[in-house]
N, C-alpha and C positions, 0 to 999 in steps of 0.2 A: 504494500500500500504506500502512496505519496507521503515522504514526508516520517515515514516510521523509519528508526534508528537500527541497525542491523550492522551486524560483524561484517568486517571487510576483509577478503581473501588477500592471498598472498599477493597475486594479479595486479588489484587494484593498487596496494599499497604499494607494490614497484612500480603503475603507472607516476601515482599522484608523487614520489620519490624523485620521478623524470620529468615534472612537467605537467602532467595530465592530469583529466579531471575526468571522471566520471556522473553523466548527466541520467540519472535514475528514473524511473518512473514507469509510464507506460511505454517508454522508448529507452528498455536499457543497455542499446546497441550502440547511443548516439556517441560519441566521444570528441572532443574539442582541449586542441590545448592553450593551456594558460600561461600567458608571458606581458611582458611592460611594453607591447607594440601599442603605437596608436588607436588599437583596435580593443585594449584591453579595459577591462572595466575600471573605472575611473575611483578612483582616490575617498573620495566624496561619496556619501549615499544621495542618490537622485534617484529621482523618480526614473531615467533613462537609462540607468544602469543595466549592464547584459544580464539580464535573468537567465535560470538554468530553466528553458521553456519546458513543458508537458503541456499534452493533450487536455489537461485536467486544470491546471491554471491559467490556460491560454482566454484572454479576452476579444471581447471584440475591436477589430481595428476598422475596420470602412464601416465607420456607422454614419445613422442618416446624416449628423450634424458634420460629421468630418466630408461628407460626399458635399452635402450642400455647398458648404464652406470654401470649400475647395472651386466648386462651381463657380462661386460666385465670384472667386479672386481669380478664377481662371478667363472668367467669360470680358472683367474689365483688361488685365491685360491683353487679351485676345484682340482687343477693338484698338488697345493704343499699341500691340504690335505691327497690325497691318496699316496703321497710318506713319509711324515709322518706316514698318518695312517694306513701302510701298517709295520711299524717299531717298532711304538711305540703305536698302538690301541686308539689314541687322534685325533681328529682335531679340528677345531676352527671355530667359525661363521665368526670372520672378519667384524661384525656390523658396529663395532666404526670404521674402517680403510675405509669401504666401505664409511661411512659418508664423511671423512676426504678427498677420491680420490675425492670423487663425487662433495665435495663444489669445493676444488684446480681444476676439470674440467672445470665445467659450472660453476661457480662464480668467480672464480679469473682468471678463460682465458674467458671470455664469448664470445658468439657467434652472431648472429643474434636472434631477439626475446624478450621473456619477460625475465627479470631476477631470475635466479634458484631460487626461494624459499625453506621454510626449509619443506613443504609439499610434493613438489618432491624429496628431500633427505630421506623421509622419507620414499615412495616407492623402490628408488632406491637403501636403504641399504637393504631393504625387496626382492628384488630381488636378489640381491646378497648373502643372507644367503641362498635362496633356493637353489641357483644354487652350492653354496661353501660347504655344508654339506651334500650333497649328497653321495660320499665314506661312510658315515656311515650308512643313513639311507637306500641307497641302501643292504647294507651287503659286499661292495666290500672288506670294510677293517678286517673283520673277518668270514664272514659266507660263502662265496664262495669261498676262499681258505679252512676253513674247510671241505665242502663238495668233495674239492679234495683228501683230508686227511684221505677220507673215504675207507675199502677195501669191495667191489672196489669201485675205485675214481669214485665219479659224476664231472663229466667238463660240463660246459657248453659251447655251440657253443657260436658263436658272436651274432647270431641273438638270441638266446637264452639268451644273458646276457640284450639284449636289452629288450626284454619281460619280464625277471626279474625283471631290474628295473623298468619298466612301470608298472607292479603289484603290485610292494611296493611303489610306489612313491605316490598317492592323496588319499588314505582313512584318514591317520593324518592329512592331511590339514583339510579335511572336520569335523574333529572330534573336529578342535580346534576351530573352529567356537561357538558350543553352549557351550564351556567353558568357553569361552571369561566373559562372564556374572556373571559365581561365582568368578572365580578368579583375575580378574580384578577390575569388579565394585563392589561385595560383600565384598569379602573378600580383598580388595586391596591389595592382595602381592606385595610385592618389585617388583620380576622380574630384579633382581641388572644389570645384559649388559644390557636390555631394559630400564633403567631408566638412565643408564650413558648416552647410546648411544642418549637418549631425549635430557638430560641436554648439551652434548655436540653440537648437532643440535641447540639446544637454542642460545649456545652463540655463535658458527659459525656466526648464519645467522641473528644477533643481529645488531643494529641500533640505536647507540648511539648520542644523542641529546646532544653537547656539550656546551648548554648552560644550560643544568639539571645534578644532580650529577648523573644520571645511565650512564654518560661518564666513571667516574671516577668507578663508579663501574664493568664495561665491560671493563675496563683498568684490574683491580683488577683479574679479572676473570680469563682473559688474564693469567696476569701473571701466577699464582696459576696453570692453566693447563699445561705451558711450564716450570716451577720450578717439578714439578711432572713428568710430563713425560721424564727429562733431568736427574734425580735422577733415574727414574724405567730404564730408557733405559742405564745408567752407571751400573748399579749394575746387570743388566740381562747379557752386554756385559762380566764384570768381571766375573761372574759367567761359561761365555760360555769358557773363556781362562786360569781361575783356577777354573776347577771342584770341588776342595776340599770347595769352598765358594758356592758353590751351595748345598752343603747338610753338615752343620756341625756337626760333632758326635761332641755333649758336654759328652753325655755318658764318651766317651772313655777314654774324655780327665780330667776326674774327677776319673778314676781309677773305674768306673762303664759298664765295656763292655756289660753287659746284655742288659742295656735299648740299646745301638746300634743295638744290635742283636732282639731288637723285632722293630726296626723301630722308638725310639724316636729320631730323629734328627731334627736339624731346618733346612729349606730349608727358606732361607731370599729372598724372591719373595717379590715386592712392589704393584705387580698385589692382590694375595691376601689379602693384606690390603684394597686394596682399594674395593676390595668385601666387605671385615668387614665392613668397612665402609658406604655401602650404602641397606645393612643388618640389619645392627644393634646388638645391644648388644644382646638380645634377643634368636634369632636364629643361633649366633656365640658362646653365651656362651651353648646353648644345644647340639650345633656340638663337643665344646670341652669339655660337660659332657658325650656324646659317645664316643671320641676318649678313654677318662681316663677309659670310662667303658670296652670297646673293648680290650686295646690295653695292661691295666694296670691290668687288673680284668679276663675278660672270656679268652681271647685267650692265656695267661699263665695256666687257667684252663683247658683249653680242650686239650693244649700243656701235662701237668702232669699228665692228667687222661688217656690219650694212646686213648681221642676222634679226634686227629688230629696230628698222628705222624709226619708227613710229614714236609716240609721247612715251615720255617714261612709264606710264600711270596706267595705260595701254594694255588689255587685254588682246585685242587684236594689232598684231605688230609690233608693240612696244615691248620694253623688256622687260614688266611683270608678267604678262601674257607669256613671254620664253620661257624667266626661269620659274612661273609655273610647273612647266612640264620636267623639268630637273626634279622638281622639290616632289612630284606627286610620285614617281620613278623611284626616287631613294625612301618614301613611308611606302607604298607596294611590297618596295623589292623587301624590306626589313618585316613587314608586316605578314608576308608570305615565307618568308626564312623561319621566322619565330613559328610560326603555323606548319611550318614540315618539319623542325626539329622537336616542336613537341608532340606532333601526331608517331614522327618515328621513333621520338624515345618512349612512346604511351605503347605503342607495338613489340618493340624487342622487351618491356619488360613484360606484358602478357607472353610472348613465346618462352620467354625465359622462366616465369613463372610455372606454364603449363608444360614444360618439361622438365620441372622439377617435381612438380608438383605428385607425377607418376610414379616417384619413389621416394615419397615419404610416410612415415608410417603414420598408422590413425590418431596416434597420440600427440605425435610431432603436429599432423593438419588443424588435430584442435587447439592447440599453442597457437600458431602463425597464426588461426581464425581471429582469435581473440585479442593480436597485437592492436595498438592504434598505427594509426593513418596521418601524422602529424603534417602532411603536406596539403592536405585539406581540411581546413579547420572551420566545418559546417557545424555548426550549434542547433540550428534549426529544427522541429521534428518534420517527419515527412509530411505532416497535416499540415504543413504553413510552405511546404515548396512546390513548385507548381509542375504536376507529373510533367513525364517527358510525351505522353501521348496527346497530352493538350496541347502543348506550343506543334508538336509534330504534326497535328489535324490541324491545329489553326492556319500554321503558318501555309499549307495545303491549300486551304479554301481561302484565305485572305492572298495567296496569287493567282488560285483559280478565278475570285473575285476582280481581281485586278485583269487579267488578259478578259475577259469576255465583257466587261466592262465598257474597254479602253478600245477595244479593237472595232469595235462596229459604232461607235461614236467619234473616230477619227478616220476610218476607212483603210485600219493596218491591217495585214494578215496575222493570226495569232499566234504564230514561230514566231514572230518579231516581237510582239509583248510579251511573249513568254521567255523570248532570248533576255529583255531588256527586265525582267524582273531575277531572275539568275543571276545579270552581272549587277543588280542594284546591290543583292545577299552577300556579293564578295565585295564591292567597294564600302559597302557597309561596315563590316567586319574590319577595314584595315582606317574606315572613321571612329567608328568609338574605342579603338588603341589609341588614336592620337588625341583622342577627347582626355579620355586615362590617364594620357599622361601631361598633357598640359593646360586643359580644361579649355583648349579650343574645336570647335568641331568641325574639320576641313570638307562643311558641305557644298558649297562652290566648288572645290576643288576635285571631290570624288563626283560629282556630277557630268565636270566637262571632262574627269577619267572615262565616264563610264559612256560619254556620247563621242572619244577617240576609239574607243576599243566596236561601238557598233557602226561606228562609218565603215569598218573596216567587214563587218559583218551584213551591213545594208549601204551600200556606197550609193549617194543621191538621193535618198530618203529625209527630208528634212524635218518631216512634223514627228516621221519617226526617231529620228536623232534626240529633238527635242523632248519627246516622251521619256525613253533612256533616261535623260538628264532628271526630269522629274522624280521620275521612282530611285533614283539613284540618294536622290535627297532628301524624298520619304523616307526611304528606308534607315540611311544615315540620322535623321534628325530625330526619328521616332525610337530608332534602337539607343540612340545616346540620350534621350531625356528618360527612359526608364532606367539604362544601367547610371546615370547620375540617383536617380532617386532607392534605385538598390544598393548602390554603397552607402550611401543617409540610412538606409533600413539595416544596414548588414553592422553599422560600429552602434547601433542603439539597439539590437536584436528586435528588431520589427518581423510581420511576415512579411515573406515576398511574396506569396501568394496573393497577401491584399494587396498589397501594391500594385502585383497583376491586373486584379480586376478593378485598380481605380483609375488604371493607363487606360485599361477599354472604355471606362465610363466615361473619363474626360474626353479621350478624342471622339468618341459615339456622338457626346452632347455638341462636341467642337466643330462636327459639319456642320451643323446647321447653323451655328454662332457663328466661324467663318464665311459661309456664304453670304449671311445676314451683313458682316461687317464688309466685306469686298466692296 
């Protein structure tokens, strides 16, 4: 029974001797180890801290108030993303802000009820990123005014845009489901907004004991969040009333106007520090050994050699448009390397396993049965992870959705939609690695990957090309705002399965709200 105190075998106590812990209950197979990673349970008792989850204490996470909530913060950014990113081709998730409404709703006006935990906050911002980045991943904010752009223009009707978006909107979800597993627990990328937006949930809904010093240190916290954000939020406003402090040419002002002219300027953002910051040195100083390679090196060379006469700024012709295709080349080619070295090192140790396995004896098989797995350190029970036969059927009819959709409301063959939803699932997969690791998500750039790769498979196809680009950046956008809000659920032990079902709920309600807002 949960919670009843019982002798502990030899087994056990040479796990927890190493490291380990065993998670009891109705799941006493689960095992997770315990160490001081950023992942580990926090110092402090919070309401956020990792519980040792069962089937038996698990609560509800996507309940009605965290859905609404979520709605509702989802559906206003949703209307000021597509008037931005109808301007300036950027929108925003709104994680951290969606966190922040949601506690100031239901925790600081509460209601009738239990009180809001940091588990339905963690839904409720998960809902609101679907429903809030929807203008991009739909296409609203570049790819359906392209196609109007086209001679002749394709418009689409109303019911037509509706269908559009309902064909790009749930194959990325389903896709980020079995990623969750490398990039998460394997390879624990950052995921920098999904790790702020944790830490920030953390000490919202924090519960300080003012007879222990985690008072004083939730004071501490405190402050350090409103000292920062009172600095970022001055110097954003300055920047918004003297543009000249939003982008300083030191170039210029050193008597060196070239570097102006190739874009080295500072733009003093306290947002991007605080990326570096939860980054690290690591993947900030290889950002700024591509910037000096790009920006100092090739793109003045292809500028001299008459490879890219055009304005610097210059996607067609110019030398961001060139070293482009350098920069999209070298995340493929590392993103596909990482992807055969682990499938083939996940292969030789199954063969090697299974032939060992043939001559060991029954005694020995139940030893080995019973080791942990310290390389996957899943806490979760299986009641909170989302089977593999749900994302495998979803992700099935959310492209079967997608080609029969797309194909007789553009007049393509549907080898071609079906080509161009296959390579959206692989330029996918090497977007949310570079989301992982630097919290940008290169969905422009896996886009115009994925409409080089079908020119070569539809040569002259233009509305087809443009399609490709679409789904390439559904897919991208939709798999990267769920795996940001599964690393938010994975350092606070949230389900992922609710998470699951609040990505569908948001983007479901987000047709229709996107169309509304277009």
């Amino acid at each position: 029974m949960f919670g009843e105190v019982r002798p502990r075998n030899k087994l056990e106590l040479k796990m927890e001797q190493n490291g380990y812990r065993m998670f009891m209950g109705s799941h006493p197979h689960v095992i997770g180890r315990h160490d001081s990673s950023d992942e580990a349970t926090p110092s402090c008792a919070t309401e956020s801290s990792k519980p040792t989850f069962t089937d038996k204490d698990a609560k509800p996470q996507l309940t009605a108030r965290a859905a609404f909530g979520g709605l509702l913060v989802g559906t206003l950014l949703c209307f000021t993303n597509m008037h931005f990113g109808l301007q300036t081709g950027w929108v925003t998730m709104g994680s951290i802000q969606a966190a922040v409404v949601g506690f100031i709703m239901f925790r600081l006006c509460p209601g009738p009820g239990k009180p809001f935990g940091p588990h339905e906050n963690v839904a409720l911002q998960t809902v609101s990123v679907a429903t809030a980045t929807m203008p991009l991943a739909g296409g609203f904010v570049g790819i359906v005014p392209a196609l109007g752009l086209l001679e002749p223009a394709v418009k689409l009707s109303l019911w037509q845009r509706f269908i559009w978006c309902a064909a790009l909107t749930y194959f990325g979800v389903f896709l980020a489901v079995p990623l969750r597993r490398q990039t998460i627990l394997v390879e624990k990328l950052p995921f920098p907004s999904g790790t702020a937006t944790a830490r920030l949930i953390e000490l919202l809904h924090a519960r300080p004991d003012a007879a222990t010093d985690c008072s004083e240190d939730w004071r501490a916290r405190w402050r350090c969040l409103l000292w920062a954000l009172a600095a970022s939020f001055l110097l954003a406003l300055a920047g918004f009333f003297l543009p000249a402090l939003a982008n300083l040419k030191i170039g210029s002002w050193v008597g060196l106007p070239t570097l102006t002219a190739w874009h080295w300027t500072l733009r003093p953002s306290l947002a991007y520090v605080g990326q570096g910051m939860i980054m690290g040195p690591r993947p900030a100083i290889s950002m700024l050994g591509g910037a000096v390679t790009a920006w100092a090196f090739l793109g003045p060379l292809a500028k001299s050699k008459g490879w890219a006469p055009g304005a610097v700024t210059a996607w067609e012709g110019g030398a961001q448009g060139w070293v482009l295709w350098v920069a999209v080349g070298l995340m493929l080619a590392e993103s596909l390397s990482s992807l055969a070295v682990t499938s083939c090192d996940q292969l030789i140790s199954n063969l090697r396993s299974t032939s060992r396995w043939s001559k060991v004896s029954s005694v020995r098989k139940l030893e080995m049965e019973s080791r942990p797995k310290p390389e996957i350190a899943e806490a979760l029970p299986t009641s909170q992870l989302v089977p593999d036969w749900w994302w495998c059927g979803g992700l099935i009819g959310a492209s079967t959705l997608a080609v029969f959709a797309i194909s007789p409301m553009l007049s393509m063959p549907h080898w071609q939609t079906a080509m161009a939803v296959a390579l959206s699932c692989l330029v996918a997969v090497l977007a949310v690695r570079a989301l992982g690791q630097t919290d940008l998500n290169p969905v422009s750039g896996v886009g115009k990957l994925s409409q080089v790769m079908f020119a070569l498979l539809a040569p002259g196809q233009v509305v087809a090309n443009i399609v490709a680009g679409a789904l390439a950046e559904a897919g991208a956008m939709q798999a990267g705002d769920l795996l940001q809000g599964l690393k938010t659920g994975h350092i606070l032990g949230a389900s992922a399965r609710a998470q699951f079902f609040g990505q569908l709920l948001g983007a479901s309600v987000s047709v229709f709200v996107t169309v509304a807002a277009y």
